[in-house]
C-alpha positions as CSV (number, residue, x, y, z in Angstrom):
1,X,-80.1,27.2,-10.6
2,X,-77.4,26.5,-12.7
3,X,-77.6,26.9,-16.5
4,X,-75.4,26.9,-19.7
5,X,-74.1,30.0,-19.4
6,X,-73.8,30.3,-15.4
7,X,-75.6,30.6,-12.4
8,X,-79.6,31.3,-13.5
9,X,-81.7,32.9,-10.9
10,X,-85.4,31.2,-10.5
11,X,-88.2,32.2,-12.7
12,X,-89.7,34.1,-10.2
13,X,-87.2,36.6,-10.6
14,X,-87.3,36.7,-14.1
15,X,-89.2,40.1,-15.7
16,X,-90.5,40.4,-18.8
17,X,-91.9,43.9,-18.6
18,X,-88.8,45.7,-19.2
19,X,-88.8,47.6,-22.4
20,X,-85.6,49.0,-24.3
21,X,-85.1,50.1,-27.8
22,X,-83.2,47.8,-30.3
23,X,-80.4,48.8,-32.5
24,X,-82.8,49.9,-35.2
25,X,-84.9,52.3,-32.7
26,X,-87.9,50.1,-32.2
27,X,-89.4,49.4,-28.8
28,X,-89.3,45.7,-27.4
29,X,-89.3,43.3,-23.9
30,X,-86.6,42.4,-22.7
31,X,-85.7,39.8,-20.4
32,X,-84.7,40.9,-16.8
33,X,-83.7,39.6,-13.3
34,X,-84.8,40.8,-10.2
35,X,-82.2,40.1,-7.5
36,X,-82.1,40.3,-3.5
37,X,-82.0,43.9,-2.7
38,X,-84.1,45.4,-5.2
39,X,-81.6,45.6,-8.3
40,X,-83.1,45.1,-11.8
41,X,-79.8,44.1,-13.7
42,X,-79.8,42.6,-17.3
43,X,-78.6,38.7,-17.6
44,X,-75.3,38.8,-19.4
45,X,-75.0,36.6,-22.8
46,X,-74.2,33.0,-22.4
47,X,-71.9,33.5,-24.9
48,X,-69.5,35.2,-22.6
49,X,-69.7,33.0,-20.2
50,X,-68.3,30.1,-22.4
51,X,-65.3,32.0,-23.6
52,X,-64.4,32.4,-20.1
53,X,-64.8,28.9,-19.6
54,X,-62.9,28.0,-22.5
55,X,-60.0,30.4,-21.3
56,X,-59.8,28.7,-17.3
57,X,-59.7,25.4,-19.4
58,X,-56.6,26.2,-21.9
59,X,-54.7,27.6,-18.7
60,X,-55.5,24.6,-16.9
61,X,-54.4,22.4,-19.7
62,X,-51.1,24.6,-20.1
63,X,-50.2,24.4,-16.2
64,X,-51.0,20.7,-16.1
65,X,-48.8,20.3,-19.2
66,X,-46.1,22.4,-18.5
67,X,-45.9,20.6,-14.3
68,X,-45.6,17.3,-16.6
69,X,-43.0,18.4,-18.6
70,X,-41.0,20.1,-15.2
71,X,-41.4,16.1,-13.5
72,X,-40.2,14.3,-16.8
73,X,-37.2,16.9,-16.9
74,X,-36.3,16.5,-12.7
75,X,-36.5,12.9,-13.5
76,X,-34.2,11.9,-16.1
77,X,-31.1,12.8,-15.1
78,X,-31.1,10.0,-12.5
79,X,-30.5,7.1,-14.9
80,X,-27.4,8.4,-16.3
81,X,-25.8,10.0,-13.2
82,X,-26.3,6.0,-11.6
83,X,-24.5,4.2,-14.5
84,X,-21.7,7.2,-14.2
85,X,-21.6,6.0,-10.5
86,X,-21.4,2.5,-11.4
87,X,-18.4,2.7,-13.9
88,X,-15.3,3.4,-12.3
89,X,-12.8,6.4,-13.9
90,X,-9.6,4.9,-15.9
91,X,-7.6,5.9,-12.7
92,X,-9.8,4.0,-10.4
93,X,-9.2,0.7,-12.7
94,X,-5.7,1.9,-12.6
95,X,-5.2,2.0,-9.5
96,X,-7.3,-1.1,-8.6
97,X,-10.2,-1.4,-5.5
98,X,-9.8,0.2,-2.2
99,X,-7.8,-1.3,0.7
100,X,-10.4,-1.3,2.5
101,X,-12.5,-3.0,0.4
102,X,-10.2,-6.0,0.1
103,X,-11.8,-9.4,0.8
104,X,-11.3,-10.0,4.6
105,X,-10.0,-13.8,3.7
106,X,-6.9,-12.4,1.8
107,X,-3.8,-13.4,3.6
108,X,-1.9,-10.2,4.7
109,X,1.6,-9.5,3.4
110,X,3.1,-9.5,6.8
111,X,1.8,-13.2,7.5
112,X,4.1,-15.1,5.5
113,X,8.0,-14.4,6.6
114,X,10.3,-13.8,3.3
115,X,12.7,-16.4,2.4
116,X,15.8,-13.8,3.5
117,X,14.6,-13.5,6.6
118,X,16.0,-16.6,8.1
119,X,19.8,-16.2,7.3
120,X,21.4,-19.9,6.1
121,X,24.0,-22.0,7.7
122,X,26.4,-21.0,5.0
123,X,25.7,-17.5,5.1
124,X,26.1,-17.7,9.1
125,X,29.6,-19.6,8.5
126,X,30.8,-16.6,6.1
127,X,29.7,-13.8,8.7
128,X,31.4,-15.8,11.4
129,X,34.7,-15.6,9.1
130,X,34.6,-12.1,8.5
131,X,34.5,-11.3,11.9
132,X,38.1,-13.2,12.2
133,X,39.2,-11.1,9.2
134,X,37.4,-8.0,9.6
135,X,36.8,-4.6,7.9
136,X,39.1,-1.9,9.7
137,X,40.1,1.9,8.3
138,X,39.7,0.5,4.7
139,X,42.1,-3.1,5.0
140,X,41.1,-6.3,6.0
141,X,42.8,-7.2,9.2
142,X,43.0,-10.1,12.2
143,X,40.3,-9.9,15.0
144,X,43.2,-9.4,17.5
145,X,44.5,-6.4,15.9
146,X,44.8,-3.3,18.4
147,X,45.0,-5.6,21.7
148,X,47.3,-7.6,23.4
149,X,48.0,-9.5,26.3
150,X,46.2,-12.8,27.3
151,X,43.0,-11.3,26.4
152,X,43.8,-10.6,22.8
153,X,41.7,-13.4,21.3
154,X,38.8,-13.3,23.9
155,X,36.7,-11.2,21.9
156,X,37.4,-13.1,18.5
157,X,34.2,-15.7,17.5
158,X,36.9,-19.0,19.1
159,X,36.1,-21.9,20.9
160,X,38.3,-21.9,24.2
161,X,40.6,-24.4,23.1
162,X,42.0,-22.3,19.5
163,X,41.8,-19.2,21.9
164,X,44.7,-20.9,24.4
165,X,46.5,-22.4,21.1
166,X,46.7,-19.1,19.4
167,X,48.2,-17.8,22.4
168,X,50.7,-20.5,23.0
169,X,51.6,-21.4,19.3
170,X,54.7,-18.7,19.1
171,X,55.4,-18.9,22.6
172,X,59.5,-18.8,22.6
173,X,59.2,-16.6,20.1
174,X,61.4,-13.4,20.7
175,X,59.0,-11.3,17.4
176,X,56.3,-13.9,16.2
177,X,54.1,-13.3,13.3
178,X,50.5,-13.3,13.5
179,X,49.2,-16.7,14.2
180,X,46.3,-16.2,12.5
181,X,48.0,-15.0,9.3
182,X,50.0,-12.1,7.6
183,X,53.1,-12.1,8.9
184,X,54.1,-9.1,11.3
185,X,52.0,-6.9,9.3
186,X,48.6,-8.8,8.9
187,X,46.8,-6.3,6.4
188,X,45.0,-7.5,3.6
189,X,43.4,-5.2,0.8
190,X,40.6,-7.8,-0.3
191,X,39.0,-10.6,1.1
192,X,37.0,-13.6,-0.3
193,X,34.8,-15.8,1.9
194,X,33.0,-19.1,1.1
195,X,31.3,-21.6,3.0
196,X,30.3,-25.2,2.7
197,X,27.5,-25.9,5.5
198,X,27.9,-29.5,7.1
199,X,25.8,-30.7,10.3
200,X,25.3,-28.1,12.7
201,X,28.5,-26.1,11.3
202,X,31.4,-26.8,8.6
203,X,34.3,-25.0,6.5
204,X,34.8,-21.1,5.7
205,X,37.3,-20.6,3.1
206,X,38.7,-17.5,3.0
207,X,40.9,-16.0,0.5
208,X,42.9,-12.5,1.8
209,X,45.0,-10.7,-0.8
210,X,47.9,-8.1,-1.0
211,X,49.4,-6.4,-3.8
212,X,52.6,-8.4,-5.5
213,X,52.4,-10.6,-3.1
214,X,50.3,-14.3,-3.4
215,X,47.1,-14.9,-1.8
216,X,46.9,-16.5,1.7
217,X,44.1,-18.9,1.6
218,X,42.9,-20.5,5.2
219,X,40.1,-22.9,5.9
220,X,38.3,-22.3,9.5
221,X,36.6,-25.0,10.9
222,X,33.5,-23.7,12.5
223,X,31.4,-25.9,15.6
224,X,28.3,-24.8,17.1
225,X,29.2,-24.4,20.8
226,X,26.9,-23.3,23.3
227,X,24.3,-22.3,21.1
228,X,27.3,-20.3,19.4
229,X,28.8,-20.7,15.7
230,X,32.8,-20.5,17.1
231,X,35.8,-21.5,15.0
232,X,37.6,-24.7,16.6
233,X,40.5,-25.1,13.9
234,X,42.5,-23.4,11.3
235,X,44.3,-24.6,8.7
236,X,45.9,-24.1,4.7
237,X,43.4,-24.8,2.3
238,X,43.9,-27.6,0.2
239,X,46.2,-29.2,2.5
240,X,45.2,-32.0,4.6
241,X,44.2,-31.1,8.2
242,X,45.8,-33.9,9.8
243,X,49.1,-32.4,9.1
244,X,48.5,-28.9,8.7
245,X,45.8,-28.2,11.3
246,X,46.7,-25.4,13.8
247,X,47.1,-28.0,16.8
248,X,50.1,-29.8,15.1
249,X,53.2,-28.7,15.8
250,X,55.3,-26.0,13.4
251,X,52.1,-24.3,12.4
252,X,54.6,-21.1,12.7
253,X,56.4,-22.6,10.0
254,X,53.8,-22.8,8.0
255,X,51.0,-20.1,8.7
256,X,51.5,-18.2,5.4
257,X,49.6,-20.5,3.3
């Protein structure tokens, strides 16, 4: 049986014969137990039994209050370490999103060709002009310089038709000047090239200058041929082609123009 104070043992067991003194000296009954085995032992109080009872309760209480207090403590932390995760650092916003989060729509900078790219018909006339006057050791010279023979314009950006003139233009000529300007010493320090575009070709000008001396300014006429810019004429700038074009005769008496 259980009772107030604890576990009660059946009235059966209970003895009421036993005799003691009291705290004053006198003789009295006192209530006894008789358990299995043959021992007479004395109940304890119920009293003591309740103060242990009220000790397993405040631990209880203080375990179950301080496991709480451990879960709130694990358990709050999270909120704040999500919204630091969600806000990026100031050199994340510098520096803008990921690569490789970039929308997979968003045209890549290699699929549209810059503007430079494609050279322009004027800027393909001028190259074709300074390869007639080109850069060599520092001076601006003719494309024929350093060769000779009937070869010596076959490398120059000419149709067919200037390259044969070009060779026959000083023929009789014991020590002819360059044909294509400069004299007998065709070196020039600086060198100007425009172009005005026209059809599929049109007109380099190009101004070549030496020191104390005045410029010589020539106008090539450039043809597309064979897929090929080429120069087909030469002539003075400003003068009229009809008379001063390469093909009409005394252009020796007039190259320096």
């Amino acid at each position: 049986m259980v009772g107030r104070g604890g576990l009660e043992p059946p009235t059966s067991a209970l003895r009421t014969g036993l005799r003691g003194r009291s705290e004053s000296g006198r003789l009295g009954e006192r209530r006894g137990v008789m358990w299995s085995g043959g021992f007479d032992r004395t109940l304890p109080r119920a009293g003591s039994y309740r103060n242990v009872w009220i000790g397993v309760r405040t631990y209880i209480r203080g375990a179950v209050l301080a496991i709480a207090l451990m879960l709130v403590a694990c358990g709050s932390p999270s909120a704040p370490l999500a919204q630091a995760s969600s806000n990026p650092s100031p050199t994340q916003a510098a520096l803008g999103p990921s690569p490789a989060l970039a929308s997979p729509s968003s045209p890549s900078l290699s699929s549209s060709p810059s503007p430079s790219a494609t050279p322009s018909l004027a800027d393909a006339l001028i190259s074709v002009a300074a390869q007639i006057y080109p850069l060599k050791s520092g001076t601006y010279v003719t494309c024929d310089s350093g060769y000779g023979g009937s070869t010596r314009y076959s490398h120059c950006p000419v149709t067919a038709r200037l390259g044969d003139r070009l060779l026959t233009v000083f023929s009789g000529y014991i020590s002819a000047p360059e044909p294509l300007g400069g004299g007998q010493d065709p070196e020039w320090p600086t060198e100007s090239i425009t172009a005005d575009p026209g059809g599929t070709g049109g007109v380099a000008h190009v101004v070549l200058t030496k020191p104390a001396s005045p410029s010589s300014r020539y106008d090539l006429v450039i043809i597309s041929s064979g897929g090929n810019l080429l120069v087909d004429d030469i002539y003075c700038t400003g003068a009229d082609r009809a008379t001063s074009s390469i093909y009409v005769d005394g252009w020796m008496n007039r190259f320096s123009c």
